[in-house]
N, C-alpha and C positions, 0 to 999 in steps of 0.2 A: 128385520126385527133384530135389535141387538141384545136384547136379554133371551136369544136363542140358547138354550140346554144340548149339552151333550152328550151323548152315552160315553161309557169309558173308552167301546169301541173304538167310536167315531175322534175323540181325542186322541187313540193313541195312533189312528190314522194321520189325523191333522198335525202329528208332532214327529211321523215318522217313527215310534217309537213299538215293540212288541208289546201286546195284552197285559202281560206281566208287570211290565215294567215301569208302562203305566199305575196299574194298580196298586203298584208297593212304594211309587213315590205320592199316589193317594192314600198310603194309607197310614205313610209315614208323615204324614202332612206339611210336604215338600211338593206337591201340587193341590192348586186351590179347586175342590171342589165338597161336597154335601149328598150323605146318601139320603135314597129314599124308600123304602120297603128294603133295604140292606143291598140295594145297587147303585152303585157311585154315579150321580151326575154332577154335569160341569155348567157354567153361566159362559159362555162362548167370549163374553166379554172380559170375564177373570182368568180367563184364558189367554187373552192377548195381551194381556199387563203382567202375564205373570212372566210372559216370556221379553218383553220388553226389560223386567226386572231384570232376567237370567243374562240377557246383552248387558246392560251396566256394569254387572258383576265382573264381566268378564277384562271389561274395557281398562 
């Protein structure tokens, strides 16, 4: 399924990234995601384009 949802966890897993650190570029909305009852989830899919973005940038 690719409109599979992420917890912030699970993001800052898949990115390699600490809890925090995660959250604060959530929340600075420098990563794409959406709360819901006041807990950040992700769309697994804007997840991977976001990071396809973050390549371009760099190149």
């Amino acid at each position: 399924m690719s409109d599979e949802i992420m917890t912030l966890k699970e993001v800052a897993g898949y990115l390699k990234l600490a809890e925090k650190t995660a959250y604060r570029l959530a929340a600075e909305g420098k990563l794409p995601g959406f709360k819901v009852g006041g807990s950040w989830r992700f769309k697994r899919e804007d997840i991977l384009k976001w990071i396809e973005e973050q390549k371009k940038r760099t190149e």
